[in-house]
N, C-alpha and C positions, 0 to 999 in steps of 0.2 A: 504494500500500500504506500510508504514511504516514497519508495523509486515513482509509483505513479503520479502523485501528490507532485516528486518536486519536480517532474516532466513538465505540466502544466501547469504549473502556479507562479505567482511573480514573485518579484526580489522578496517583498515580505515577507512569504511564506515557508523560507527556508529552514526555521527552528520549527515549527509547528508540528503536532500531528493531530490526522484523524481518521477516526473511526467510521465506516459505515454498518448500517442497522438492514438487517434481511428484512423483505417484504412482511408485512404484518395486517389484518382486517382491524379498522377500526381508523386507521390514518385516512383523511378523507384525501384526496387527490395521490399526493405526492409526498414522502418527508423526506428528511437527511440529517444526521449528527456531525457537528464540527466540533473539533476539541481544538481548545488554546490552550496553552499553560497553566492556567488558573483553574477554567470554566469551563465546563460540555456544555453545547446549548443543541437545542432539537429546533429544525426548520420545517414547518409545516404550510402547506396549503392548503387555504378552506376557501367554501365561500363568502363571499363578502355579504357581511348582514344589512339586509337590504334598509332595516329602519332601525338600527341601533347606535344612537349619534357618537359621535368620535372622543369625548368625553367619560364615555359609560360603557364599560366593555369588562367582560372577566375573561381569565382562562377556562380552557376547557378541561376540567379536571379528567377527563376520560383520557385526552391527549398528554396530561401530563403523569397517569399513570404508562400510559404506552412508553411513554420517553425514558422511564426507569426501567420499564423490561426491557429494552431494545438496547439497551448496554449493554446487557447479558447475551446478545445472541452473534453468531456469526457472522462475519464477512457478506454481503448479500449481491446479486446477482450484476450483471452489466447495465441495465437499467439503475440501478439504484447508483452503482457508478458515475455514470454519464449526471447524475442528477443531486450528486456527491460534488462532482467537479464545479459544476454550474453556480451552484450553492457557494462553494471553499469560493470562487472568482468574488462576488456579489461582498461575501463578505472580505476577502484579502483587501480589495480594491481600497475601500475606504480605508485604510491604512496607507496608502502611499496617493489619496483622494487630496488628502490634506498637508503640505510640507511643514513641517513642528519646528523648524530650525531656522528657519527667514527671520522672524523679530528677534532674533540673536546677534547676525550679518552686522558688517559697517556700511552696508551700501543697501541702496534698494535697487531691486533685481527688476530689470524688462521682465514685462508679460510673458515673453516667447523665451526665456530664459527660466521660467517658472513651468510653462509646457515640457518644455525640452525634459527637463530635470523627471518632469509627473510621468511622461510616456518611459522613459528608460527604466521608473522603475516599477511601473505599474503593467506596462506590455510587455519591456523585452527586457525582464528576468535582470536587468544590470546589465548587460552586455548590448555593447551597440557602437557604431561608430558615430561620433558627434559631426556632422560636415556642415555647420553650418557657415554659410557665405562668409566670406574675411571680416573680420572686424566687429563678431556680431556678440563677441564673447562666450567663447566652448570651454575657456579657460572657467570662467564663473559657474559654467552649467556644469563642469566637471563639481567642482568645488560645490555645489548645493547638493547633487549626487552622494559625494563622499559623504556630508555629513550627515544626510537623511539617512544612509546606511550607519554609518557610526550612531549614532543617538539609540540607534535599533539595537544593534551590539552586531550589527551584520559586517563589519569593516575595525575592527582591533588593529588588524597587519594592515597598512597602504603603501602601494611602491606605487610612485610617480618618476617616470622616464623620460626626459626629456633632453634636447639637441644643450649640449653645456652652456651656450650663449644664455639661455633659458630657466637657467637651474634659479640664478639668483629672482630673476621679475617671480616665479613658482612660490617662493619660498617668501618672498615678499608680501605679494596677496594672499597667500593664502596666513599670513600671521595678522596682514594689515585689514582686509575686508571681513575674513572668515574668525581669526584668534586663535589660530589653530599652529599650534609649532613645527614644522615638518622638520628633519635631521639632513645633513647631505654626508655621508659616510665617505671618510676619503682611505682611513686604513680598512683592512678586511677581516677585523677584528671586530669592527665599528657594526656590526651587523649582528651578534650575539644578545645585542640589548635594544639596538633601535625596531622600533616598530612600525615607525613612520616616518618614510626617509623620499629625497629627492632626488634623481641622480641621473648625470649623462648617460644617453646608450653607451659611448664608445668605453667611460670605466664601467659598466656595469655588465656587458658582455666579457670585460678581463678577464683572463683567467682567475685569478686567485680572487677576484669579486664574486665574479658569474661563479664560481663554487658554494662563496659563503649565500649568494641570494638565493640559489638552490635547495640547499639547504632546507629552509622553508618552506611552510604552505601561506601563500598570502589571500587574504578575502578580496582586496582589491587592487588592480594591476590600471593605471593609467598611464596611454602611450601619446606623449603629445609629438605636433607633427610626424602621424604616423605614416607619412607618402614617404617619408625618410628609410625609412623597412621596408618598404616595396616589395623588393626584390626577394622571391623563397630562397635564392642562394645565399642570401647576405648573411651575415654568422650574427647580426642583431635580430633579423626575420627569427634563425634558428633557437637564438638562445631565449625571445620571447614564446615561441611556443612552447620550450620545455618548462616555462614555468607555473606552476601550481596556482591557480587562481580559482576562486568561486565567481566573481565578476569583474570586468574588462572594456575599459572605455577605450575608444582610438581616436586620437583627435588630428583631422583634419580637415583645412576647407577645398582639399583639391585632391579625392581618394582617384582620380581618373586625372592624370599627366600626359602620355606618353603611348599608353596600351593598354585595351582594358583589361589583360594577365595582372595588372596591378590591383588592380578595383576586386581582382576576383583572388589575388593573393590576398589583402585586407580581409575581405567578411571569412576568407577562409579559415584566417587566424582567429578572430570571431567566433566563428560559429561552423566547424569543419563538415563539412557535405550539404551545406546551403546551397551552393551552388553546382554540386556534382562534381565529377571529375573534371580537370582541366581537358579532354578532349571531347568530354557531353555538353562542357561550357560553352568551347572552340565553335563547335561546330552548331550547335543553337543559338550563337549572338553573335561572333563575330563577322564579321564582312569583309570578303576576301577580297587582298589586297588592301586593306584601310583599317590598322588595328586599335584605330580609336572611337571608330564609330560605332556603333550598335545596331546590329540588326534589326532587332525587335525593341525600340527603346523601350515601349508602354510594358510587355512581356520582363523585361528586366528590372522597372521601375517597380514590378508587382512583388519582385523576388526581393528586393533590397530593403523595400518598404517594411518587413519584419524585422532587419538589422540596423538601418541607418534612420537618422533623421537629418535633415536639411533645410532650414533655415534663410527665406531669402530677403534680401533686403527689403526689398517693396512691399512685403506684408509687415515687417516689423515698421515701416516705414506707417504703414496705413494704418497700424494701431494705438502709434505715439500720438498722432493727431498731431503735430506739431506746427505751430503758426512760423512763417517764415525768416530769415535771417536777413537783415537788410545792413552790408555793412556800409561804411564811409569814412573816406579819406581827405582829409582837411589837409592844407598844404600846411607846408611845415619848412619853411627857408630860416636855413642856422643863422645865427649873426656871423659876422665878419671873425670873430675870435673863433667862436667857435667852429666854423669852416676849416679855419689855421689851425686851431687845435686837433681834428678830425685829420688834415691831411697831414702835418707831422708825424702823429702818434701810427696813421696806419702804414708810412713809409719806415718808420721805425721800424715796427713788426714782423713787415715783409722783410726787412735787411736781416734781423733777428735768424726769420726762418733760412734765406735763400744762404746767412754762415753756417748754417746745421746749429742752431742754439737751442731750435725747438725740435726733439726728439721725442719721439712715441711714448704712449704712456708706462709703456714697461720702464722708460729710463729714469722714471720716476724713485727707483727704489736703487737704483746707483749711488750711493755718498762720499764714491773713489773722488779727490781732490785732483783741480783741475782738469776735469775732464768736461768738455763744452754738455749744454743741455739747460732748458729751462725747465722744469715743472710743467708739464702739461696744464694743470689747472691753473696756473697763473696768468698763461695765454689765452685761455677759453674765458678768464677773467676779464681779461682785455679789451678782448675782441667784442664779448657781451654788454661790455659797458659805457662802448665806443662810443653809441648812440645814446644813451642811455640818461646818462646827465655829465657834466660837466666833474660835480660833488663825488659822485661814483668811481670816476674813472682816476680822479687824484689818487684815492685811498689805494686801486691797485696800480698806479705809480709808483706811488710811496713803499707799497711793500715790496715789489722788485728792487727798486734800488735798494732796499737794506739786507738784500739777501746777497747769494755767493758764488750765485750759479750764472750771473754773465760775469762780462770781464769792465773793469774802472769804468773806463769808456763809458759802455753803456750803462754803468747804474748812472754816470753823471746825465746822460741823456734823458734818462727816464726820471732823474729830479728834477732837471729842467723842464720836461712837460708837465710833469706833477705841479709846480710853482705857476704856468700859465694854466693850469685847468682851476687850482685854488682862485684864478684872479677874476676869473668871470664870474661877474654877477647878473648878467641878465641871460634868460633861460628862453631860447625861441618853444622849445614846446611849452613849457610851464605858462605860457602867456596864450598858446592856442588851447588847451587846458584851460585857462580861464574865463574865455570866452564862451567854451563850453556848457562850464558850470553858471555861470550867468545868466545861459540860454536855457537850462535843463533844470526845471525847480526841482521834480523832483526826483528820488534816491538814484546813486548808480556805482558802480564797482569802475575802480581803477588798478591795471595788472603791472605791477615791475617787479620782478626776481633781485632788487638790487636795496637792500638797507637805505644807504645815503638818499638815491632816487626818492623812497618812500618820505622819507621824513622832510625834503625838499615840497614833497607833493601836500603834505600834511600841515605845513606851518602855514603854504598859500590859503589852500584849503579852512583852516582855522582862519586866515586873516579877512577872508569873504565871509566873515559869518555862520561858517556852517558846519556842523560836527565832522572832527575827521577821526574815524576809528578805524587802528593802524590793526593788522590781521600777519600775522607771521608763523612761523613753524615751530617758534620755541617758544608760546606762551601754552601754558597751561592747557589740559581739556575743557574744565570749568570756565578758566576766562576767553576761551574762544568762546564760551555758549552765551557767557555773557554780551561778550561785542556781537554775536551774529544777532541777540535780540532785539541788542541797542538799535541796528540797521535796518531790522523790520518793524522798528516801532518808533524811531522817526526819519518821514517819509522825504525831509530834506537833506539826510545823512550823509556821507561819501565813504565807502567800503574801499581803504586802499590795501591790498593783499598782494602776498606772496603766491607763487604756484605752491608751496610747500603747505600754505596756512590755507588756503582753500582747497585741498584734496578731500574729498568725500561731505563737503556742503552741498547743502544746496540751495540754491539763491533764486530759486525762481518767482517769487516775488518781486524781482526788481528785473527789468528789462534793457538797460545799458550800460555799454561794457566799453571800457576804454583801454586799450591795449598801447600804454605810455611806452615801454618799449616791445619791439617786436624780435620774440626767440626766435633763432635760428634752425630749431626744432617746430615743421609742422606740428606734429602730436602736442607740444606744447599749448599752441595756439587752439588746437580744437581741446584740448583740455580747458581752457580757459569759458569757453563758448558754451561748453556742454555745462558748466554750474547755473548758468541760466534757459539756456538750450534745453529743455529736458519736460519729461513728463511733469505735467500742474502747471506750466505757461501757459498762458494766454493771449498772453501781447506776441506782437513782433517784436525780437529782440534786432536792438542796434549796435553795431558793432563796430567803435568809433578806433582806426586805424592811424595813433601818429608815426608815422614814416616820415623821417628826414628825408630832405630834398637834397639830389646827390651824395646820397650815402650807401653802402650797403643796404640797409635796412629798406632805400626803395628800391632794388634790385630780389630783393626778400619778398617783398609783396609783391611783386609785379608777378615771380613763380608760384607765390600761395594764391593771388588772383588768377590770374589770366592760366597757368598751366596746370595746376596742381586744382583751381576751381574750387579751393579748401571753402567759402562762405556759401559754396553752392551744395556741396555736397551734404547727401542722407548718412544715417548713421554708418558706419563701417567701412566705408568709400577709400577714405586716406589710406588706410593697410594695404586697400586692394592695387591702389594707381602706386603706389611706392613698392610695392612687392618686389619687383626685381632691383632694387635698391638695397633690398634686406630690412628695411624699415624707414622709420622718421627719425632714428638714430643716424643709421649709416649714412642718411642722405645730406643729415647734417654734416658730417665727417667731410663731405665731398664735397659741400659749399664751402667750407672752411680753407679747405685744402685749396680749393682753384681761388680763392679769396687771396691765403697767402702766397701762390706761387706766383700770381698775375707780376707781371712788368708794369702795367700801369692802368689808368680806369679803363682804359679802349680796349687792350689786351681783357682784362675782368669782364667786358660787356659779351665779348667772343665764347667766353666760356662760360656766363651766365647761359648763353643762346644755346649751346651745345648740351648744359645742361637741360637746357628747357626742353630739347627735344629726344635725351634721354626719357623724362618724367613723360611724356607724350607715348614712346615708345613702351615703356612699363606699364602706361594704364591701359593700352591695347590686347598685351600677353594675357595682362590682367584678368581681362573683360573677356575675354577666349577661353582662357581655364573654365570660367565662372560658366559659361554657355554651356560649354564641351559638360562638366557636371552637372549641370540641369538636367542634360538629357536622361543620364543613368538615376540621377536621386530620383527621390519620391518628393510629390508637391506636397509644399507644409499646407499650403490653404485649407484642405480640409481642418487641421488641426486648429487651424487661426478661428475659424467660422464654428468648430466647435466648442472656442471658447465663450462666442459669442452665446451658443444655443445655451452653454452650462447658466450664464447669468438672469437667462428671459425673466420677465414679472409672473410666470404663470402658475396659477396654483398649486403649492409645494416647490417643487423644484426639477426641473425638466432637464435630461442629461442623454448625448447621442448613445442609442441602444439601453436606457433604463426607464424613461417616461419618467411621468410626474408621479410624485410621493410621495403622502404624508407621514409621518414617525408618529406615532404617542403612546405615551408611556402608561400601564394599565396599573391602576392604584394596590398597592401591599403587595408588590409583586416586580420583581428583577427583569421583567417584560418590556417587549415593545413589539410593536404592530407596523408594517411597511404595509399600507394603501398602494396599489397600481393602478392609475388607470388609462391612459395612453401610452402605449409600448413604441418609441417611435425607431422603427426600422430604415428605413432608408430617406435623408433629407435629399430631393431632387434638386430644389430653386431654396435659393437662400436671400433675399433681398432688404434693400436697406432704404429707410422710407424717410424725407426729412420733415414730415409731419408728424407731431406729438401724436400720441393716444390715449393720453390720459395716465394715471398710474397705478391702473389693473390692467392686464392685459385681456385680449376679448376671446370670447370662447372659441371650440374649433370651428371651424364654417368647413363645407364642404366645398373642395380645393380641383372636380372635375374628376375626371377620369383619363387613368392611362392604359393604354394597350398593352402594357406588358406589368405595368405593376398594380393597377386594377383602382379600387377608390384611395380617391386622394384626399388631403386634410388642407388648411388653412390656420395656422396661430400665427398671432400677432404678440410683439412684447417688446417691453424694454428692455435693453442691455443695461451693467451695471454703469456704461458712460451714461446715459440718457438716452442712445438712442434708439430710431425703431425699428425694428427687425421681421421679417415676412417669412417663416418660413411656408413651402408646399411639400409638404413628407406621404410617409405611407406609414400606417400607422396598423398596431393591433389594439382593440378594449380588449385589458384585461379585467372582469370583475373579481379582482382575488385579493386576499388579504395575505400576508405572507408573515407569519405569526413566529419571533425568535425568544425563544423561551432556557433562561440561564438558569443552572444550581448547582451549587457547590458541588465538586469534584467526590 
């Protein structure tokens, strides 16, 4: 019975057992015993009493003696099986119906990040490939996964595998979003005590790792960027199959690159004979001559659809509801000093680089004397603060020349501009910033990464009259909560923040955004967007860009405008058009790099261009990947519109394949009663109405007739956004009452 049970039951079902009861006279329909840990309880079907109101109901004590002899008896026939299974579903479900561990989270989870999580562990057992489109967050779905199993006690052991670049961001959210400490084991000792660890394919396939992970049995195994294993020859492909797992996530947004051998290496790992052998596969989908297309895409999308889920932008896009981004770019011409000072300091830099002064960041940990090299971070200080203010860029002046790592020369150089950055006093953005605020009564967030910058912004700010409440990364949890209330409760305040002090707010309340200096990291920039950007806006947000005129920084906007389209783009977008860059990190690296090596602005403008039409080039490959996998996933839209059906207004509570249902509890007694009465089987038309309907929904009307699935229905309802939903289904009346009756073991 076990082996049965854990065939077909989902992730929660795995500790349980139960019993079935042999056929018996006296059960009126149908019954079935479910045993939990605690509690047997007996499921019975009767008829529904036609005039006994919902308030006033007993047990049937005849039913509840059967329920005590029917523990006593044998194993019962196939029938009672099948009706055993149906039952364990019904009730398994609502255990993984509800995710218990969200109000715990640092973040609030997308809708479709909440599905994601509810189908893996309610349909497919824990095991699945997450692919959802780039950028949409599989990292978080993994992560609400984990601990809905953990909480359970289904996930004790978790190995999380991931490409090494990836180990630290891993290990980050999941302490910083979730509170969950992961271990990264570097000796292979390190493995006798951890339990929860993070770790590269390439060390964890080592020999003397790959022995100790062995070793054990794990409950959960997540393989991020799993297109990286492709390949069944690859000794990562091998060494993850030999390992012991009860459940298994594989994350990627692109399981189809190259050949679909990959796509059917993946579910194989997965779930091994889903797809047959590799020559029943070959020869039922592939299309000869062309090993990426699919022959039958609808016939493949049928088969994947129990393993994967996919996630596409435009549906999460259509759920956010999100009112539009409207940015603007105010001119911003430096004064005469500050021109001088910009073109000095960035001809310094470039000399710096083109002697070998600025060395990679490994030569950071060099403290051999005399040996050329600056500090990576002192540079990336530099460069950031260029634009940034005048106050700013003194301070990382000042600290190179007291350091040891150039030569006399240039620390006098770098005093020398330090002494003309102290000497300006008038600030060309801080003057278009006031205009601003003059024009904008009420509240709005201003972004600089740069201390000095802030407190520059803050004293203007103050000297206009108007609250300035400074937001940084090392004040307290408590007094952040305090200033973020100060900022929604007066509505002429100015929020000026760090990226560090605004991580995980949310600001949507306030609709403008003033991005004082502009990072050289897109992800930055939409990180910034997104605290107001986000679900509970309402407004258009505006998204007010000072860019120096002739500086880097308009060179920066000109590719987050015009190529990159960053103020146009939906949620996930950026990952996807940066992909072949490796990300918004490395693409930074590569503005940086053709920044310092240029000759001069003409030269810089050449290789702006070049770049622009890499980023052009990336979002193309991009957008091809994304297509080419459409074809093989399965469409989430069902899954989106059945979120919609789970919400409707309609009496009780209406859910695809359960119908409506009332619960009540039957007085002195551990009872309760499931009411059915509309079974709804297949939703045809799902439609979405922009007129009100009140807030009841209206009863069923009859919805026409179909040829092949015979009468149709008609409900009307609200969604939990407000609004109104149509659908035309096929439906069963059920009159039955479905009676679960609990007593002590």
């Amino acid at each position: 019975m076990d082996r049965e049970r854990d065939a077909g039951a989902g992730a929660g079902a795995a500790r349980s057992r139960t019993l079935t009861p042999r056929a018996a006279p006296g059960i009126t329909e149908r019954g079935c015993y479910i045993a939990s840990p605690y509690t047997l309880s007996q499921c019975v079907t009767v008829p529904q009493p036609v005039t006994a109101p919902d308030d006033a109901w007993t047990v049937d004590e005849r039913s509840l003696e059967l329920f005590t002899e029917q523990l006593k008896g044998p194993p019962g026939d196939r029938v009672w099986h099948e009706l055993r299974r149906e039952a364990e579903r019904l009730a398994l479900v609502p255990g993984f119906e509800r995710l218990i561990t969200l109000d715990a989270n640092a973040i609030k989870e997308l809708p479709h990040q909440i599905d994601v999580a509810q189908r893996v562990l309610r349909d497919m057992g824990g095991r699945a490939i997450l692919a959802d489109e780039v950028g949409l967050g599989k990292t978080i779905e993994a992560s609400i996964i984990y601990k809905e199993l953990a909480i359970r006690g289904l996930a004790r052991r978790a190995l999380i595998l991931t490409p090494a670049s990836l180990v630290g961001q891993w290990q980050g959210e999941l302490q910083e979003k979730f509170f969950e400490r992961f271990e990264t084991p570097t000796d292979p000792k390190d493995w006798q005590r951890i339990t929860k660890a993070i770790v590269s394919h390439d060390r964890a396939r080592s020999r003397r790792h790959a022995e100790e992970i062995l070793r054990h049995r794990w409950d959960l195994v997540i393989v991020d960027e799993a297109h990286k294993v492709k390949s069944e020859r690859s000794a990562t492909y091998r060494f993850i199959e030999k390992i012991e797992r009860d459940f298994i996530l594989l994350l990627t947004a692109t399981p189809l690159q190259n050949d679909l051998r990959e796509l059917y290496n993946l579910i194989t790992l997965l779930r091994p004979g889903q797809l047959g052998t590799w020559p029943e596969f070959r020869a039922a989908h592939l299309v000869e001559g062309d090993q990426r297309q699919p022959r039958d895409p609808e016939g493949l999308r049928a088969l994947t659809h129990e393993v994967m889920i996919r996630t596409r932008r435009s549906s999460v896009v259509d759920d956010l509801n999100l009112p539009p981004r409207r940015p603007r770019q105010p001119e911003v011409k430096l004064t005469s000093a500050e021109a001088d000072l910009y073109e000095r300091t960035t001809e310094f830099l470039r000399r710096l680089y083109r002697e070998g002064f600025v060395q990679p960041a490994a030569a950071e940990d060099d403290e051999k004397p005399g040996k050329k090299g600056v500090l990576q971070l002192a540079v990336i200080h530099l460069r950031q603060r260029l634009c940034s203010s005048s106050r700013a860029l003194a301070e990382s002046l000042e600290h190179l020349a007291q350091g040891e790592r150039v030569s006399p020369a240039y620390r006098g150089v770098a005093r020398q501009l330090a002494r003309r950055a102290r000497a300006i006093k008038t600030h060309a953005k801080l003057d278009v910033l006031t205009k601003l605020l003059k024009d904008t009564p009420d509240r709005l967030v201003v972004f600089s990464d740069h201390r000095p910058t802030i407190e520059l912004i803050a004293e203007r700010v103050t000297k206009l009259g108007r609250q300035a409440i400074v937001y940084w990364g090392t004040h307290s949890t408590s007094d952040r909560d305090k200033r973020i209330r100060a900022f929604h409760d007066d509505q002429r305040s100015v929020l000026i923040a760090t990226r560090a002090g605004s991580e995980g707010r949310n600001l949507q309340f306030c609709n403008v955004l003033v991005n004082y200096d502009l990072p050289w990291n897109p992800m930055v920039v939409e990180q910034r967007i997104g605290r107001l950007h986000r679900i509970g806006q309402t407004r258009e947000v505006h998204i007010v860009n000072l860019a120096a005129a002739g500086t880097i920084e308009s060179h920066i906007l000109q590719l987050l405008d015009q190529k990159i389209k960053l103020f146009e783009l939906v949620v996930g977008e950026l990952d996807l058009i940066l992909g072949e860059f490796g990300g918004a990190q490395q693409f930074e690296g590569r503005l940086a790099k053709e920044w310092l090596a240029a000759e001069n602005e003409q030269d810089f403008e050449r290789r702006v261009a070049a770049l622009g039409a890499d980023i052009e080039k990336s979002s193309a490959v991009g957008k091809e990947q994304e297509q080419l996998n459409s074809l093989i996933a399965p469409d989430d839209n069902a899954m989106r519109l059945e979120r919609r059906f789970e919400t409707l207004s309609l009496p009780g509570r209406l859910r695809l394949g359960f119908g409506t249902s009332q619960v009540v509890k039957a007085a002195g007694w551990d009872t309760r009663r499931l009411r059915l009465g509309l079974h709804l089987k297949d939703v045809l038309e799902a439609l979405e109405s922009i007129e009100p309907v009140g807030g009841l929904a209206t009863p069923a009307r009859p919805g026409g007739t179909h040829p092949e699935y015979g009468e149709l229905v008609r409900l009307t309802g609200l969604t939990s956004a407000g609004r109104a939903v149509t659908l035309v289904a096929r439906v069963d009346r059920l009159p039955l009452v479905l009676v679960d009756i609990e007593a002590d073991r």
